[in-house]
N, CA and C atoms as a LAMMPS dump frame, in Angstrom:
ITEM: TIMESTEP
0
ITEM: NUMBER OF ATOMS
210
ITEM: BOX BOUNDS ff ff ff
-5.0000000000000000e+02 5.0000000000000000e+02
-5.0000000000000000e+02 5.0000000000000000e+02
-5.0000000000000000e+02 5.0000000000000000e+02
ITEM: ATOMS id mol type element x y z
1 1 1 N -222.938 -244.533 -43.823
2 1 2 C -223.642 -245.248 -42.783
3 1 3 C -223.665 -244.421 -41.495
4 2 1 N -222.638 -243.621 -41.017
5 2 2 C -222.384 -243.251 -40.299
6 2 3 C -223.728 -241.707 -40.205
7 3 1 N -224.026 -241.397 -41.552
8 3 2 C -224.513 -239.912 -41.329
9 3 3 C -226.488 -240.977 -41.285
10 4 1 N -226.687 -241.827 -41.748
11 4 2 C -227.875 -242.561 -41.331
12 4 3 C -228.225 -242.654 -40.053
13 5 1 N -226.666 -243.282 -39.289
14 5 2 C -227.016 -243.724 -37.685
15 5 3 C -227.254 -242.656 -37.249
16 6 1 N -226.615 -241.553 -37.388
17 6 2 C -227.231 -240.491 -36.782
18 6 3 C -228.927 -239.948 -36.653
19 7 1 N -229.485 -240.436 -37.554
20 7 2 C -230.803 -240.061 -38.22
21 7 3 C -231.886 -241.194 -37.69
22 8 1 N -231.387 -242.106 -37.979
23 8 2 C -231.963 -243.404 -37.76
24 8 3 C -231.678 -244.386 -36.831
25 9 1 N -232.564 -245.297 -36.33
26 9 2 C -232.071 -246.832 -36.119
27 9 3 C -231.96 -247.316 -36.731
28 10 1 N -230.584 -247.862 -36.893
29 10 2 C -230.617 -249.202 -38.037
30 10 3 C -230.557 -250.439 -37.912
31 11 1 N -231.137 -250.751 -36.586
32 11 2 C -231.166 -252.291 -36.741
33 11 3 C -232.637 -252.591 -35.998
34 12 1 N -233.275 -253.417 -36.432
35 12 2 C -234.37 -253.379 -36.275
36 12 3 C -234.692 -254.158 -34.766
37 13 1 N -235.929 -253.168 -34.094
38 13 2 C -236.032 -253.659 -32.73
39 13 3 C -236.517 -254.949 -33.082
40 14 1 N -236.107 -255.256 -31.691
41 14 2 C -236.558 -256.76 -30.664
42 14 3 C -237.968 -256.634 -30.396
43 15 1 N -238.14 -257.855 -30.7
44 15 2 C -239.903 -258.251 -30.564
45 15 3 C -239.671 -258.861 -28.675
46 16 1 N -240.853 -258.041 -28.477
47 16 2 C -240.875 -258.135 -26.897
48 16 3 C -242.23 -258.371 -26.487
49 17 1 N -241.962 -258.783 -25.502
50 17 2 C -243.782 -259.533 -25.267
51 17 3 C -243.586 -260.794 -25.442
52 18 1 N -245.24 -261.593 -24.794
53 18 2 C -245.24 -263.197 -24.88
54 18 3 C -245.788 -263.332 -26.332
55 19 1 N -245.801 -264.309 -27.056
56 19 2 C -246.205 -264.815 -27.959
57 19 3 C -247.598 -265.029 -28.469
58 20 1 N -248.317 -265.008 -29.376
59 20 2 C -249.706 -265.226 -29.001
60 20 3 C -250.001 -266.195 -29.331
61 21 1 N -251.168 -267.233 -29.052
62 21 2 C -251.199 -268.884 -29.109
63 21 3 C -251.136 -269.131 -30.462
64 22 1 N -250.56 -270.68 -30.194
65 22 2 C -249.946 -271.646 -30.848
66 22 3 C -251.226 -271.814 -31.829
67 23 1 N -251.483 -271.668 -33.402
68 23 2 C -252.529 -272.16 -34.131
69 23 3 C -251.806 -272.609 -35.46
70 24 1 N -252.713 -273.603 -36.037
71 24 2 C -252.044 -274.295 -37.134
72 24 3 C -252.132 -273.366 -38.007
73 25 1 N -251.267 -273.217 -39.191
74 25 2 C -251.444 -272.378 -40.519
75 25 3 C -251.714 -273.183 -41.492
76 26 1 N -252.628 -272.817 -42.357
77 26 2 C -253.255 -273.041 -43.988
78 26 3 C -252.448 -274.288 -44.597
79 27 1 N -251.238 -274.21 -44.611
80 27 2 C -249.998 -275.165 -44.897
81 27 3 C -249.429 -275.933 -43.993
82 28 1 N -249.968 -275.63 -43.236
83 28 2 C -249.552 -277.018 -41.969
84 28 3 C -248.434 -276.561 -40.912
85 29 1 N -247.624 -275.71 -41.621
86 29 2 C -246.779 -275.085 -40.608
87 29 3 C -247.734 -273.672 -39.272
88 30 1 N -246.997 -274.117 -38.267
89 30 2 C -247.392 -273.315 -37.33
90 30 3 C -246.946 -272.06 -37.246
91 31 1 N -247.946 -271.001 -36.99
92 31 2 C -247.771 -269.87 -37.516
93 31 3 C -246.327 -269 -37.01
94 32 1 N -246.351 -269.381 -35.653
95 32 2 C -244.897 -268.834 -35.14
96 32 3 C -243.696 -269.281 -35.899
97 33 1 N -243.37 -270.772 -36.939
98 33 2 C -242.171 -270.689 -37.536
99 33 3 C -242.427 -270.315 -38.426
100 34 1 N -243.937 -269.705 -39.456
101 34 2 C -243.339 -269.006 -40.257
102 34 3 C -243.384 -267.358 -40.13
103 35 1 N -243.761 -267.212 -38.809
104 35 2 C -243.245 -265.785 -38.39
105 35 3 C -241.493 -265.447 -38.447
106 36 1 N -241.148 -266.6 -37.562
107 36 2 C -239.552 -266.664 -37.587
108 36 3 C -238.643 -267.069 -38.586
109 37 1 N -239.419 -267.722 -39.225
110 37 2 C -238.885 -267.781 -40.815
111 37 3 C -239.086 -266.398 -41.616
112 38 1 N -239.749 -265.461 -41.5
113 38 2 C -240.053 -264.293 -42.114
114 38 3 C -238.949 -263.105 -41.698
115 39 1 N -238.751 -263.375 -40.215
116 39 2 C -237.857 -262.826 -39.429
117 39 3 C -236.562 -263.16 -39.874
118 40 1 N -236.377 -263.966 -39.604
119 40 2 C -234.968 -264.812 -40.727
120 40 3 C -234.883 -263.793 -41.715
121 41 1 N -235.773 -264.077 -42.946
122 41 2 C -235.585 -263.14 -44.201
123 41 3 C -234.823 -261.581 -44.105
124 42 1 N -236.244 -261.072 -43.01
125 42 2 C -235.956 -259.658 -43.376
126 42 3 C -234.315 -259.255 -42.262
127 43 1 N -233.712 -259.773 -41.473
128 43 2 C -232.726 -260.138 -40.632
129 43 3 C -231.448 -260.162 -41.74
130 44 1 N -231.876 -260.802 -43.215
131 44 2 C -230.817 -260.816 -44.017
132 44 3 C -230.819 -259.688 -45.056
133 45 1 N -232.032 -259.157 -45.511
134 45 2 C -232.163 -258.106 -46.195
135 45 3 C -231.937 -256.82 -45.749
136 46 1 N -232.137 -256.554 -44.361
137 46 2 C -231.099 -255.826 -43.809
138 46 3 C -229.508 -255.661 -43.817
139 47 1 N -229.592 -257.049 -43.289
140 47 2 C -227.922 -257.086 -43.025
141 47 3 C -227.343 -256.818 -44.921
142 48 1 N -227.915 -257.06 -45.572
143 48 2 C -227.915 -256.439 -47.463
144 48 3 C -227.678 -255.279 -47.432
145 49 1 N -228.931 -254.572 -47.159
146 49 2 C -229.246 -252.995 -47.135
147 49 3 C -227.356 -252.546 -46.487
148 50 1 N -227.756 -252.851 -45.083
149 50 2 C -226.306 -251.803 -43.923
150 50 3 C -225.249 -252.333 -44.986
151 51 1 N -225.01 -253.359 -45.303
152 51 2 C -223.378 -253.555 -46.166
153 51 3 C -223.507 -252.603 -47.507
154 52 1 N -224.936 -252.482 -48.062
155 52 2 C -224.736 -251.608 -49.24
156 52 3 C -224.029 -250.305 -48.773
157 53 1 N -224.884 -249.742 -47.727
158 53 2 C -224.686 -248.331 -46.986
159 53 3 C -223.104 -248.012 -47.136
160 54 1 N -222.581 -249.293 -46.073
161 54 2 C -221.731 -249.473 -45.742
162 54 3 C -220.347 -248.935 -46.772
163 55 1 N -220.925 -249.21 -48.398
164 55 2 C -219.39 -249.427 -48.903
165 55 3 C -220.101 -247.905 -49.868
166 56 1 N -220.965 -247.391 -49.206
167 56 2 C -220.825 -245.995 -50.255
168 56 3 C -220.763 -244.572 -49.296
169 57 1 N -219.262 -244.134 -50.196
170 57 2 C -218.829 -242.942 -49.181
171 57 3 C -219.413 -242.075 -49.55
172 58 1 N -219.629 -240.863 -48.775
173 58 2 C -220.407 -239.722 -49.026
174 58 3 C -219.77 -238.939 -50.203
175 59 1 N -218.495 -239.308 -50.551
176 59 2 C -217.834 -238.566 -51.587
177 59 3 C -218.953 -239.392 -52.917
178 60 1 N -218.736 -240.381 -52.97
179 60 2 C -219.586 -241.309 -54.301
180 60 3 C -220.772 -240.342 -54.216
181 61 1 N -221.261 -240.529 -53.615
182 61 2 C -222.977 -240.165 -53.299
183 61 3 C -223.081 -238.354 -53.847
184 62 1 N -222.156 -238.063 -53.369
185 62 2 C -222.008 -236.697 -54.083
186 62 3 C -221.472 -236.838 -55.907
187 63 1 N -220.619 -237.294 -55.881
188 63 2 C -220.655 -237.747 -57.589
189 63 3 C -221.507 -238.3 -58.172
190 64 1 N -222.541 -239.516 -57.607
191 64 2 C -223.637 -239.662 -58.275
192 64 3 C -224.45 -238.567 -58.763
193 65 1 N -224.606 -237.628 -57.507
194 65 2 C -225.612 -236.415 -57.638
195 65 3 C -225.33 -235.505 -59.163
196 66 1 N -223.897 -235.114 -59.044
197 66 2 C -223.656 -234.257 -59.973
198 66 3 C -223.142 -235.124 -61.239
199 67 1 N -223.18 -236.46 -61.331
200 67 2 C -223.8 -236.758 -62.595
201 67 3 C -225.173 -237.144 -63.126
202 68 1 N -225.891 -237.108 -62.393
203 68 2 C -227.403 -236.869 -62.609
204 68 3 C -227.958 -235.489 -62.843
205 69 1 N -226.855 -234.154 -62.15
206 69 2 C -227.524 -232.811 -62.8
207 69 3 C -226.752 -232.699 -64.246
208 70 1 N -226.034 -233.223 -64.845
209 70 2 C -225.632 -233.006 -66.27
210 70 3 C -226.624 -233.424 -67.51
C-alpha cells in the first residue's frame, strides 16, 4: 500500500461544487439519492480494494511473480 501511495491517490476526491437541480428519476427516486447511494457503493468498494492492498506485502507479490515464471 505504501509503494501505491506513493504513485497514487488513494482515496477518492471530494465532490465540490453546488449540486445541480433537484429532478425526479425514472423510478421515482430523486436523482441526487441515487447519486449518493452510488457514492455509498463505490466508498465501500474502495474501502475493499485499500484492505486488499493492505494485507499484501511486497515480499508475496514477489512470490506470486516467480511462481507465474515457472
Amino acid at each position: 500500500m505504501d509503494v501505491i501511495d506513493l504513485f497514487e491517490e488513494i482515496s477518492a476526491p471530494r465532490r465540490g461544487g453546488r449540486r445541480p437541480a433537484r429532478r425526479e428519476a425514472a423510478a421515482g427516486a430523486a436523482p441526487i439519492e441515487v447519486e449518493d447511494a452510488v457514492a455509498v457503493v463505490l466508498a465501500e468498494i474502495d474501502e475493499i480494494a485499500k484492505a486488499t492492498f493492505r494485507s499484501i506485502t511486497l515480499a508475496t507479490m514477489l512470490k506470486l511473480v516467480a511462481r507465474r515464471r515457472k
